[in-house]
PAZAPA-4460 file (N, C-alpha, C; in steps of 0.05 Angstrom, whole numbers, plus 32768, in hexadecimal, padded with zeros to 4 digits):
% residues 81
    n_x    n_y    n_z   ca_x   ca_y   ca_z    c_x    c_y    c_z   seq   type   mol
   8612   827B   8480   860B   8262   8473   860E   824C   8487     1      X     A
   85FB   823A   8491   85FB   821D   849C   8611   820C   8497     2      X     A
   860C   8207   8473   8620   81F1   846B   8613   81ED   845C     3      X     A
   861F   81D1   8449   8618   81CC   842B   85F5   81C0   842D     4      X     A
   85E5   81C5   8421   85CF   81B8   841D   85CD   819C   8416     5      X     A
   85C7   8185   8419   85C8   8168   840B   85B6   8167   8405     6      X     A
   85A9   8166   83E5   8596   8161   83D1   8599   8143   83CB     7      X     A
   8588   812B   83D8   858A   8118   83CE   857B   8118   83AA     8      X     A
   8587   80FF   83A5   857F   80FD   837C   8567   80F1   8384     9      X     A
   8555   80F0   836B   853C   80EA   8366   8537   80C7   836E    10      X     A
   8546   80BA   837C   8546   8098   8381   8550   80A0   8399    11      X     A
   855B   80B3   83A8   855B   80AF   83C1   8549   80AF   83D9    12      X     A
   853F   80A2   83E8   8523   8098   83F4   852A   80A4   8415    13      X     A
   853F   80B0   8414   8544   80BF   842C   853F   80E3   842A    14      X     A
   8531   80EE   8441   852D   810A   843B   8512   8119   8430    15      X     A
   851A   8129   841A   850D   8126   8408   84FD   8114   83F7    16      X     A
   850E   810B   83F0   8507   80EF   83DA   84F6   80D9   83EB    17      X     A
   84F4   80D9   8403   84E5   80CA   8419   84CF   80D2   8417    18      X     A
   84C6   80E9   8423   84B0   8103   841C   84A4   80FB   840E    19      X     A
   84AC   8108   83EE   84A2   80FA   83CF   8490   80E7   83D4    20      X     A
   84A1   80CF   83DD   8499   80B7   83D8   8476   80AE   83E6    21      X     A
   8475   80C0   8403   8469   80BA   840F   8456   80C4   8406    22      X     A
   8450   80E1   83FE   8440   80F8   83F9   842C   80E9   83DA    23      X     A
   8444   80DD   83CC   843B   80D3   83B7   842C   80B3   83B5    24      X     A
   8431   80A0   83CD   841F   8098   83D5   8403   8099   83DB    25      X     A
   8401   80A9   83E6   83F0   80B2   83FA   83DA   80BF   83F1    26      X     A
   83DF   80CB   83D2   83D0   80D8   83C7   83C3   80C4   83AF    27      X     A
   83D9   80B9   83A8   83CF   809B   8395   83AF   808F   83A5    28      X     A
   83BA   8090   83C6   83A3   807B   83D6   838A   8086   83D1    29      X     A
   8385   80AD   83D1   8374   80B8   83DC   8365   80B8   83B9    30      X     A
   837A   80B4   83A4   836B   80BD   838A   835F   8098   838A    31      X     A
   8366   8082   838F   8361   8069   838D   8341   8066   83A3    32      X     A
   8347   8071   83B5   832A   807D   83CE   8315   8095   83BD    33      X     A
   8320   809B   83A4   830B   80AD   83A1   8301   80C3   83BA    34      X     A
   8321   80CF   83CF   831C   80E6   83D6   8328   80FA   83D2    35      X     A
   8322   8109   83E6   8330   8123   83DD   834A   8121   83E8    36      X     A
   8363   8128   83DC   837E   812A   83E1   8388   813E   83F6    37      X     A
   8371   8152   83FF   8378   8166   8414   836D   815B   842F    38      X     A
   8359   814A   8432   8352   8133   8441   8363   8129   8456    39      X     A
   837D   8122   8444   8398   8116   8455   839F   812D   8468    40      X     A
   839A   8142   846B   839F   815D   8478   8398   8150   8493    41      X     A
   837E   8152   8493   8364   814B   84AD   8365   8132   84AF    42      X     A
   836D   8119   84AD   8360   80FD   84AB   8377   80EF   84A4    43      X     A
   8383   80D6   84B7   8399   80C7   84BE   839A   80BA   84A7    44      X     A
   83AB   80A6   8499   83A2   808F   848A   8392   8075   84A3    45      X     A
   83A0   8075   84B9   838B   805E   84C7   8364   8069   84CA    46      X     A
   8367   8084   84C1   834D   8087   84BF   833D   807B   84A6    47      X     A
   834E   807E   848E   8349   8078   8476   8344   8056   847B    48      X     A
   8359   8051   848A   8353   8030   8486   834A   8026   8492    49      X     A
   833C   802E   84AA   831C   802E   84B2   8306   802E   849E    50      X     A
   8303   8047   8492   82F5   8050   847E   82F0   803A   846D    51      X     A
   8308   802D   8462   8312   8021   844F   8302   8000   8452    52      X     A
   8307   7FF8   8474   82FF   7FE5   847F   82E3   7FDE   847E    53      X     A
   82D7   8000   848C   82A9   7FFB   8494   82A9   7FFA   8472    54      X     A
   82B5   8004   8460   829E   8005   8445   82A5   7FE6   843B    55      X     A
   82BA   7FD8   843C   82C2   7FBC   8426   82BE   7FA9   843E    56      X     A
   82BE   7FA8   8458   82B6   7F89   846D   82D5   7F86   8467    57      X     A
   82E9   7F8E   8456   8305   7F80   8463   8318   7F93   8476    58      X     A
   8328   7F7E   8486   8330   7F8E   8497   8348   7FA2   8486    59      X     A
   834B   7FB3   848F   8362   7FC3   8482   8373   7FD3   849B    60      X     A
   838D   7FDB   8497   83A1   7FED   84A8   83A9   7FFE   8491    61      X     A
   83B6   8011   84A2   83BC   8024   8490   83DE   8020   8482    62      X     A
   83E2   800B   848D   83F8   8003   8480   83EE   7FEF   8461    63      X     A
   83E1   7FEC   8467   83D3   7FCD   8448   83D5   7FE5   8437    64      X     A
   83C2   8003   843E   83B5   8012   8424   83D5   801E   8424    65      X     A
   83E4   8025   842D   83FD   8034   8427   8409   801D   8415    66      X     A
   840F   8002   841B   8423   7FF4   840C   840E   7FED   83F3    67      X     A
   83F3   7FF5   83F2   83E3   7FF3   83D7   83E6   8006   83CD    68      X     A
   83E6   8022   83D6   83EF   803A   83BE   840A   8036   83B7    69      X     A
   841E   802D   83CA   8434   8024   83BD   842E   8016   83A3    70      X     A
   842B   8000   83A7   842A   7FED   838B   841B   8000   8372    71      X     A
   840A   800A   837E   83F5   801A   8366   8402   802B   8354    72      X     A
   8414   8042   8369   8428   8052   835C   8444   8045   834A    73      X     A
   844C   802E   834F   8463   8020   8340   8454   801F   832E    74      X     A
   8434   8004   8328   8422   8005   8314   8423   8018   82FE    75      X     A
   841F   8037   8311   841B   804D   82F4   842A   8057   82E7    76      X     A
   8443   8052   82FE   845A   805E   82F0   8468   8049   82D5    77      X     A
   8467   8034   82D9   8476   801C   82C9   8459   801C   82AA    78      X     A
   8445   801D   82B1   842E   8015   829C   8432   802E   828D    79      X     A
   842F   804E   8292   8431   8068   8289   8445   8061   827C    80      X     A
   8457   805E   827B   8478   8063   8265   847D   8056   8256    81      X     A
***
């Protein structure tokens, strides 16, 4: 045996719970992009926000669409319950 395993709790944003967070972003962006979620496999988010950029004329990084699935995902979660 290694040693004890550390399972952070469902609010901890380190580890795991970091992961989560990101994975679940990210997938918010690609369902908000109307793409495919296996996409993120092959294709950066700074590609997306290129993508994101030639179709709307505004500039975008791939940090704007990450801290926008952010907000999106708080959105569904708080409106759903």
């Amino acid at each position: 045996m290694l040693g004890p395993v550390h399972r952070g709790g469902p609010a901890c944003l380190g580890g795991q719970g970091n992961l989560i967070m990101i994975f679940q972003n990210v997938h918010a962006m690609t369902d908000c992009l109307d793409v495919c979620k296996f996409a993120t496999f092959s294709e950066s988010l700074d590609g997306f926000a290129a993508q994101f950029a030639a179709i709307t004329g505004k500039p975008c990084t791939a940090d704007d669409l990450f801290k926008a699935a952010s907000a999106f995902t708080i959105w569904s979660v708080t409106t759903t319950t």
